[in-house]
N, C-alpha and C positions, 0 to 999 in steps of 0.2 A: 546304808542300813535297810532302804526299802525292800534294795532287790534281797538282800538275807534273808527279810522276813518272808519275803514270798517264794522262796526253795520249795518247791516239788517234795510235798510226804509220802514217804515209800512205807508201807507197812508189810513185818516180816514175823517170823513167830519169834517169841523168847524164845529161855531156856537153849539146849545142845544147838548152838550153830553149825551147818554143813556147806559142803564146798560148792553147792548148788545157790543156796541163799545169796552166800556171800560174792560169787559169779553175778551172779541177777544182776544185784545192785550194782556192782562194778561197769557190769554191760548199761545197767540205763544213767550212772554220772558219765558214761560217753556222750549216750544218744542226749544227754539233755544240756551237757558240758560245763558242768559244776557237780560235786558230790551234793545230793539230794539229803532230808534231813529225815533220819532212819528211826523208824519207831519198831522196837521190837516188842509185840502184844500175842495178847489171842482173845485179846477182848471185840468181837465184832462190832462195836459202835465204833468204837475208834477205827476199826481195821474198813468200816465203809465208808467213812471221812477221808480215807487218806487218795494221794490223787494217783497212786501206782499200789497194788498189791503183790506179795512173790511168796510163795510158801507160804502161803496159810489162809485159811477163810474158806476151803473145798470151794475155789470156782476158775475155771478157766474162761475168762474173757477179752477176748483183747481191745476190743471195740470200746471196754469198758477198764482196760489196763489191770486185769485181775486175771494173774499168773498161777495159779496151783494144779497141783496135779494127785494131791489127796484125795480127792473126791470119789463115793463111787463109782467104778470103773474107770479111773484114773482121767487123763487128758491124751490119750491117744498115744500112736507106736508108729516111731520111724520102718520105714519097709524092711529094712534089716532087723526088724524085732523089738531093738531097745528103746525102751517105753520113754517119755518126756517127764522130765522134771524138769521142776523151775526154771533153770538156767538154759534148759534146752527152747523153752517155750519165750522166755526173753530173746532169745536169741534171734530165733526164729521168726519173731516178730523188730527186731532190731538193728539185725548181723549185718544187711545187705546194707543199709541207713548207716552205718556205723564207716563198716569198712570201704563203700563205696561203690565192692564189686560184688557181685553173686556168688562167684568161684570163689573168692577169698570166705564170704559168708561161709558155703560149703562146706571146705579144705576146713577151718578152724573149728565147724561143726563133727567133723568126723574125726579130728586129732584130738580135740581139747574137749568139744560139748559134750558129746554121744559117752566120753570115760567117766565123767562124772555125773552123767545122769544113769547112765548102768550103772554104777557104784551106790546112788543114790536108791537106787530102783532096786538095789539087790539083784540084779540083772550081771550075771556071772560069764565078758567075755574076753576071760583069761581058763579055758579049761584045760587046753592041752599042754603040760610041762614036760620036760625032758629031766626035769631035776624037781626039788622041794623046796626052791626056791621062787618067789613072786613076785611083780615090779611091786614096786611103793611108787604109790600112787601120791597123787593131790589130795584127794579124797582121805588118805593114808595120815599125812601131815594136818589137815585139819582137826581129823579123831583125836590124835595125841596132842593138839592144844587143846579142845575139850578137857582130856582126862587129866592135863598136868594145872587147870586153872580152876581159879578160886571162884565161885558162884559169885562173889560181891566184884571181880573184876573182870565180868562176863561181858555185860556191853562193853568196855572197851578195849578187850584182846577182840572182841567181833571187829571194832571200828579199824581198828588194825590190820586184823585181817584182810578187809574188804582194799583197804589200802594198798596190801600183799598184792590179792588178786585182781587189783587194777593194773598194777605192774606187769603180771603176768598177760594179761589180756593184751593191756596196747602193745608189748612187744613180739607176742602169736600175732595183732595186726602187721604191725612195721614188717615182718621178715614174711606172713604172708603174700601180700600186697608185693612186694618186692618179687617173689617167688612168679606167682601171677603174671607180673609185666615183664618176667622173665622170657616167658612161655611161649610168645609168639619170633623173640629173637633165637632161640634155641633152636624151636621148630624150622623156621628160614636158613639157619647153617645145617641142621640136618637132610633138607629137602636141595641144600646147591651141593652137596658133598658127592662126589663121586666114591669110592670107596668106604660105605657107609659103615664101616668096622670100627672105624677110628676118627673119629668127632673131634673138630678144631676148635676149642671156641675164643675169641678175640678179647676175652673179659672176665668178669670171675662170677659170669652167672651160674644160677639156680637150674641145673639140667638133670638133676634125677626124674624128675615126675615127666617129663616128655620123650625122654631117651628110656626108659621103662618101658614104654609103650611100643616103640617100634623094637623088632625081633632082631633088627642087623647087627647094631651099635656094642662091640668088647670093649673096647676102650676110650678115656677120654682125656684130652691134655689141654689144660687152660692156665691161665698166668694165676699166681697168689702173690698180690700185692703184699700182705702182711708180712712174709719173709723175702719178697722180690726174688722168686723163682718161680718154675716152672713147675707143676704136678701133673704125672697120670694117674688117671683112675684108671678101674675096674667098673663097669655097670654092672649096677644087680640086678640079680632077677627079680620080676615084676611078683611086689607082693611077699617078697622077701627082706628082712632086714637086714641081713651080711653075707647071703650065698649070690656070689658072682657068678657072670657066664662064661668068665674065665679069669684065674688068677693070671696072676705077674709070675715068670719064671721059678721054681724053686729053690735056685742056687741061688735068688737075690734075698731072700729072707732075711730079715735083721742088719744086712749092711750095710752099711755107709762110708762115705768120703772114699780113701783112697783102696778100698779095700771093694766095695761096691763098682767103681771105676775099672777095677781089674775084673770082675767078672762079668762086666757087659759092654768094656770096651768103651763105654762111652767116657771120658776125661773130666766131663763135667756133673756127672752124679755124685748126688749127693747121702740120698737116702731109699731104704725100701722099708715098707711095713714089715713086721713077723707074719702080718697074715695075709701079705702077698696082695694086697688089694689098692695099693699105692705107694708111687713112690717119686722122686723127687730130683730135678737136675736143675741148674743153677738159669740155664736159657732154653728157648724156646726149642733153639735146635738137638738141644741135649734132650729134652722130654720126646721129643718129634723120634728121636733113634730108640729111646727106651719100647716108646709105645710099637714101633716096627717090628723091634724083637722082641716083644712080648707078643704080636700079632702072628710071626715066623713060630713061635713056640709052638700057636696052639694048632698051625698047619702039622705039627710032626705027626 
C-alpha cells in the first residue's frame, strides 16, 4: 500500500478530453512504469501540487515537469510548422527514455505525435484531396467519445481511454524499435547486392524505410512466415504511400494458383495483387523467377 499511496500525480484539465492529454499520460505511465494517479482540474492550487502537469496551467516547463501549450504564444513549432501540444511536449521530453532509441523517438514523433498535435493545434496537414473524402483520425475517435458520453461518466471513459492509448503507444514502440534494428540488416544486404534491382532478404524484415531511399531497388522478395511462402514486392516511391517504381506485370493481376502459374510459367505461384504491387509463390525459387520477370518486364 505504501508504494500506491506514493503514485506520481499528474494533473490534467477536466471537462472535453483530447487525444493529446490522454497521449501524455499514457507516455509518462511508461516513463514512470505504473499508471500515475490522474487528477482532472483546472483548479491551480491543486494543478501546482501535482508532481507532473499536461494540458493545462499555460506553462511549459520541463525542468519543472509542466507540459502545456495554451499559453501565450503557445510552446513552440516543430521545423516543419506544427506547433506542440502536450503530447508532443511529453514526448519530446520522454520518447528517447521510453523507447530507448532516438530514431524510434523520432519515427513515432512524425507518424503518431506530430497528427495529433496538428489535430489538436488546429494545424490543417491533410489539405490536398483527390476526392471529399478524409482519413479519420485518433483525434477523430476521441471527439465522438466526447459527444456520445455522459458528463457524470466523463472521468472514467478518460480513464479508459488513456488505457486505449497506452495500448496504442506500446505497440507504435514494439513494431518501431523492431523497424529501427531492422535498418542496419537491410542496409548490409543492400550495400553486398550486386544487382541492386532486386533485394534478397533472408528474413521478414522491415525494408521500406531503407530501400526508399536508395534509387536502384524495383523489387523485393523475402520469406512470410505467417503463410510459409515466399512474397515479392514492388518498392515505392519515396514519400509515397502506393505508387510503385514499378508494377508486377499486367497480365498477373488478380491471379492465382493454377491460373497465375500459366501466365508466368512459374509452377509454384500462387498469388498476384489486383494492384500489381505483390505477389506470391510457395518457395524461394518461385519468388526469385517472379521477381526476374517482373524486372524483364520493365526492360521492354
Amino acid at each position: 500500500m505504501f508504494f500506491l499511496k506514493n503514485k506520481a500525480k499528474v494533473a490534467v484539465h477536466n471537462g472535453n478530453f483530447h487525444a493529446d492529454d490522454l497521449f501524455s499520460i499514457a507516455t509518462l505511465s511508461l516513463y514512470l512504469g505504473y499508471m500515475p494517479k490522474i487528477i482532472r482540474t483546472r483548479d491551480l492550487k491543486i494543478i501546482n501540487e501535482a508532481d507532473y502537469v499536461v494540458d493545462v496551467g499555460e506553462e511549459y516547463n520541463p525542468s519543472k515537469s509542466k507540459f502545456d501549450h495554451h499559453q501565450n504564444g503557445g510552446a513552440g513549432k516543430r521545423e516543419n510548422g506544427i506547433p506542440y501540444a502536450a503530447f508532443g511536449l511529453v514526448w519530446k521530453e520522454f520518447g528517447e527514455r521510453i523507447t530507448g532509441l532516438k530514431l524510434s523517438q523520432e519515427i513515432i514523433d512524425k507518424k503518431l505525435t506530430q497528427v495529433i498535435d496538428a489535430d489538436d493545434n488546429a494545424f490543417d496537414i491533410c489539405k490536398d484531396f483527390t476526392c471529399d473524402a478524409r482519413p479519420y483520425t485518433i483525434s477523430n475517435y476521441v471527439f465522438l467519445k466526447n459527444s456520445v458520453c455522459e458528463e457524470k461518466d466523463r472521468d472514467q471513459v478518460f480513464g479508459k481511454l488513456v488505457i486505449w492509448a497506452l495500448d496504442i503507444l506500446k505497440a507504435e514502440i514494439s513494431i518501431t524499435n523492431r523497424l529501427v534494428n531492422d535498418i542496419d540488416k537491410v542496409e548490409a544486404i543492400y550495400s553486398s547486392t550486386q544487382d541492386k534491382r532486386l533485394i534478397v532478404l533472408d528474413k521478414n524484415y522491415n525494408w521500406d524505410k531503407v530501400l526508399s531511399e536508395h534509387s536502384e531497388p524495383l523489387f523485393v522478395v523475402k520469406p512470410s512466415p505467417d503463410i510459409k511462402a515466399w512474397k515479392v514486392y514492388c518498392v515505392r516511391v519515396k514519400g509515397e504511400a502506393f505508387k510503385c517504381r514499378a508494377d508486377l506485370p499486367t497480365s498477373w493481376g488478380s491471379k492465382k494458383d493454377d491460373e497465375l502459374a500459366k501466365a508466368t510459367g512459374v509452377p509454384d505461384a500462387i498469388y498476384c495483387h489486383h494492384s500489381k504491387y505483390m505477389a506470391i509463390a510457395k518457395s524461394k525459387e518461385g519468388a526469385l523467377k517472379l521477381a526476374e520477370l517482373a524486372i524483364k518486364n520493365t526492360e521492354k
